[in-house]
C-alpha positions in Angstrom: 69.0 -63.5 17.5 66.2 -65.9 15.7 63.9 -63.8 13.6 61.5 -66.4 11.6 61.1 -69.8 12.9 58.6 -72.9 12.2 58.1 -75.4 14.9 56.6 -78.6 13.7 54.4 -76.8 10.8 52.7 -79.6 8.6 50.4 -78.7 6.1 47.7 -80.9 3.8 45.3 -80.4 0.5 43.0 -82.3 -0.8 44.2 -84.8 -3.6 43.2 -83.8 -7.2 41.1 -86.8 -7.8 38.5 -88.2 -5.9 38.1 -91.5 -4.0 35.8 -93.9 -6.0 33.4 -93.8 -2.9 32.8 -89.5 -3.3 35.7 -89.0 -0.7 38.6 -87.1 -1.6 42.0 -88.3 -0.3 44.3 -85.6 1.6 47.8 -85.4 0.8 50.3 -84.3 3.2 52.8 -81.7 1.5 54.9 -80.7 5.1 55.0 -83.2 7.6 56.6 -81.7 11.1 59.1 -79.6 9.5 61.4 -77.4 11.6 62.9 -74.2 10.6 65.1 -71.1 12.2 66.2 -68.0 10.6 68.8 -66.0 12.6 69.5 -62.2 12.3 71.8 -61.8 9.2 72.1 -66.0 8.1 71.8 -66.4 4.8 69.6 -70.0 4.8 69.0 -71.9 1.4 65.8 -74.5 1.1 66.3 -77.2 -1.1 64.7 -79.7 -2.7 63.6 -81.4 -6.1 59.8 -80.8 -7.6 57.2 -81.8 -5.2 59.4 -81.3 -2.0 57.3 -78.8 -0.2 59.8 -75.6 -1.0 57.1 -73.3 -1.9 54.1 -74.5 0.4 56.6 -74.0 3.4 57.3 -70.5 1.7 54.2 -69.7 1.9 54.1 -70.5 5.2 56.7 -68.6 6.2 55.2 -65.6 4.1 52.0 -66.0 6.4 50.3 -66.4 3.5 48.7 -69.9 3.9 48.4 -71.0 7.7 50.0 -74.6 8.7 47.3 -77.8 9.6 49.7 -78.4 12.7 52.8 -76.3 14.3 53.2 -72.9 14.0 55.0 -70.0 12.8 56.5 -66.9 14.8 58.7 -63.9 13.4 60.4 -62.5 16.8 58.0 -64.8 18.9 54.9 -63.4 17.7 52.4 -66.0 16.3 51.9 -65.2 12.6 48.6 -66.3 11.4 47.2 -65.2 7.7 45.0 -62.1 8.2 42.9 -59.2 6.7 44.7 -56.8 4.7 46.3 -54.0 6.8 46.4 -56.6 10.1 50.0 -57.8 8.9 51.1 -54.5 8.0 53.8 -54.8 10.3 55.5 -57.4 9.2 55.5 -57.3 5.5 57.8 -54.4 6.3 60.0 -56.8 8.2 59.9 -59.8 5.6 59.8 -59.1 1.8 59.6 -61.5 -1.1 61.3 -61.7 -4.5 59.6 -63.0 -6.4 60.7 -66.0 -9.1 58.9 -64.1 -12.5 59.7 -60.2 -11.1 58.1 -59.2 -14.6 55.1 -60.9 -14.1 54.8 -59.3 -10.6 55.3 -55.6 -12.1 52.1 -53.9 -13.3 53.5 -52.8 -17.0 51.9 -49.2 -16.7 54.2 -48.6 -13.0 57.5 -47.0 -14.2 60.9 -47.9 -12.0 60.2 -45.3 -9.9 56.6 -46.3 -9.2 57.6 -49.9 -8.5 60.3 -49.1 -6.1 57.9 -46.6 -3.9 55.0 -49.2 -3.8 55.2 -51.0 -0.8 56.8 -48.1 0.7 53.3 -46.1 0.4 51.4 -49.4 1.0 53.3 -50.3 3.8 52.8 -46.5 5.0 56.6 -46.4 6.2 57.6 -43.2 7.2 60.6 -41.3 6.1 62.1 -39.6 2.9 60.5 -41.8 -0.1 62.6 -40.5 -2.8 66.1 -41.0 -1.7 64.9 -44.8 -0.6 63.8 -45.0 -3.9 67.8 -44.1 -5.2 69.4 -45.8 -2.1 67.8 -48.8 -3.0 68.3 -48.6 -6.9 71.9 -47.8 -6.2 71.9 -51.0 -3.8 71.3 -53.0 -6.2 73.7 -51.4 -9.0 70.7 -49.9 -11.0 71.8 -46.2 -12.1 68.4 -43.8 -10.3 68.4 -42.4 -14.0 66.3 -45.6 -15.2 64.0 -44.9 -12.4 61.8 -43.0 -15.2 61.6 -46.1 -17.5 59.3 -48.8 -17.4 60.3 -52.4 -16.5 59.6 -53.8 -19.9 62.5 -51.8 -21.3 64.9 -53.8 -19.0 66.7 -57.0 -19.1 66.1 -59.8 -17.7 68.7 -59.7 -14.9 68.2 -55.5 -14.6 64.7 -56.4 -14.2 65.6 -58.8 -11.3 67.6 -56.3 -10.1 64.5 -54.3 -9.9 62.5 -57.2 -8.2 65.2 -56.8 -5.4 65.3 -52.9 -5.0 61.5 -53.2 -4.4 61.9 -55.5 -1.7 64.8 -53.5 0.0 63.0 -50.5 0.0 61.4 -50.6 3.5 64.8 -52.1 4.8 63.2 -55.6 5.9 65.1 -58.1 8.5 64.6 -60.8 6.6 64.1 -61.6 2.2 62.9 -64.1 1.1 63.7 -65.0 -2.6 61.7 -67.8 -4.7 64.1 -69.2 -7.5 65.1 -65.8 -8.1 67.1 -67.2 -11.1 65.8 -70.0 -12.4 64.4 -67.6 -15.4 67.5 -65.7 -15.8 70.8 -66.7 -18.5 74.0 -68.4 -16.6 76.1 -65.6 -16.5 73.2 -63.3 -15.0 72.9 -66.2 -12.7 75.7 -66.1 -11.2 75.5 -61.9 -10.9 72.2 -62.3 -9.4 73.5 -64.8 -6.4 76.2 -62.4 -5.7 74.5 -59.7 -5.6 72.0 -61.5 -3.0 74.9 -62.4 -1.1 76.7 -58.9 -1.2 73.5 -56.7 -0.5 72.8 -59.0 2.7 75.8 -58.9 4.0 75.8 -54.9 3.5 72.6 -54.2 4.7 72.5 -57.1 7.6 69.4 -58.6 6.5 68.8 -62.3 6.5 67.8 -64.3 3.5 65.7 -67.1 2.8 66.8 -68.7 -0.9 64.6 -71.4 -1.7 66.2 -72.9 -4.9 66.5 -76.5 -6.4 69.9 -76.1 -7.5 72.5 -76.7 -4.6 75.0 -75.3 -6.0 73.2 -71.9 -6.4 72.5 -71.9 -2.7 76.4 -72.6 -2.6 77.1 -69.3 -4.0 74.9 -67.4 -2.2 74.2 -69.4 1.3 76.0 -70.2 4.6 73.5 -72.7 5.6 70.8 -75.1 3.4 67.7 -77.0 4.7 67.3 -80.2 2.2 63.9 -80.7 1.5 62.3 -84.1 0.8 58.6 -85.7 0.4 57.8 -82.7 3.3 60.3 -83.3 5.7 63.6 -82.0 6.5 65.9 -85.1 5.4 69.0 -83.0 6.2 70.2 -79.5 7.4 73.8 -77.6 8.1 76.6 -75.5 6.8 76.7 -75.3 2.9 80.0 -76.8 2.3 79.5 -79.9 4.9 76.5 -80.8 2.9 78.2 -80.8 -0.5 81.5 -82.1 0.4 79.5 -84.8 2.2 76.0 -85.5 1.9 74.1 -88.0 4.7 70.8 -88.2 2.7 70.3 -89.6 -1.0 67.9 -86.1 -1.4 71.3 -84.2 -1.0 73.3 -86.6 -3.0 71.0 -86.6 -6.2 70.6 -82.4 -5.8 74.5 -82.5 -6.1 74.9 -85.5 -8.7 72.5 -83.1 -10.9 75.1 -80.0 -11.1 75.7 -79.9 -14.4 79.2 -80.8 -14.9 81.6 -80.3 -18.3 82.6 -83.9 -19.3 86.1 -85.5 -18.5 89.2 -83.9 -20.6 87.0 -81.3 -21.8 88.2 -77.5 -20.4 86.6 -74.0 -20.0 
């Protein structure tokens, strides 16, 4: 069943500087893109810097609206609105976040941060064992739910970002470079544990990553983002065993790699 979808969204902003004659130029950031999210795919968006990965996140977020196209979760028209109007379906599509410190009020303990969008969202049900479902989920002992986030590693703390956003049991996550921030090791925890909780809980995920080989780990399927438009799309492993666009081939060609003769 297709859950989020974008049919021909593009989306424009004005150019930083201005035209010599007073007008400013636009600049088109998503040009006709086309997107579909299934119930329990696991999608990765890539693309280098200045793609269009997090204006088309935002999109899909409802948080901007498109110049052209449209976007629908379950056929409904999704249109940025007042707060409390979209209610309903920021308890069916949560966000990770790519700093999750920088998204935690330092004053909110684990606890507090876990429960928020539960109480905001106003979803119904018993709160507290959510709160340790949800911790546990994510391998996070419910004894640290006391502590604040500051007193947490990077990676528990991304842990924490992902508890948060499982709390009101969404159909879909959507995760922005949820490890670009985060050492290789914890990387690599991280994207499993994306890929595990998913797969356990039957939610679909949206990873929107630059690194290909991240959305490897975690993906079944990658969206290859280029200049705004989709310049390639289809099972993980088809794309990196053989790339049709130079987009794909340059995201691949910039996996870091150790050098020849040289072992782990």
């Amino acid at each position: 069943m297709t859950l989020l979808t974008a049919a021909g969204v593009t989306k424009r902003y004005p150019a930083a500087r201005r035209h010599p004659l007073g007008r400013r130029p636009v600049r088109t950031v998503l040009d006709a893109v086309d997107l579909a999210v299934s119930a329990g795919e696991r999608l990765g968006i890539v693309g280098g810097s200045g793609a269009g990965k997090s204006t088309l996140l935002r999109l899909l977020l409802a948080v901007e609206a498109p110049d052209a196209g449209e976007v629908r979760f379950r056929g409904r028209l999704l249109r940025p609105a007042a707060p409390g109007r979209l209610r309903w379906f920021r308890r069916e599509v949560q966000f990770v976040a790519q700093d999750p410190y920088a998204a935690f009020s330092p004053r909110m303990t684990v606890r507090d941060v876990v429960s928020e969008p539960l109480r905001c969202l106003r979803v119904p049900g018993d709160h507290p064992r959510r709160i340790d479902e949800s911790l546990r989920a994510v391998q996070l002992d419910p004894a640290l739910a006391s502590r604040l986030p500051s007193t947490l590693s990077g990676g528990q703390r991304q842990r924490l970002a992902l508890a948060r956003a499982l709390a009101p049991r969404p159909a879909v996550l959507v995760a922005d470079e949820p490890i670009s921030a985060l050492d290789a090791p914890v990387r690599v925890a991280v994207l499993d544990l994306l890929r595990e909780v998913t797969v356990a809980t039957g939610s679909a995920l949206v990873l929107v990553a630059h690194d290909l080989a991240a959305v490897r780990r975690a993906c079944t399927r990658v969206v290859v983002l280029d200049q705004g438009r989709v310049v390639e799309s289809g099972p993980v492993d088809q794309v990196f065993r053989t790339p049709r666009s130079a987009a794909a081939r340059n995201l691949i060609e910039a996996i870091p790699r150790l050098p020849s003769g040289v072992t782990r």
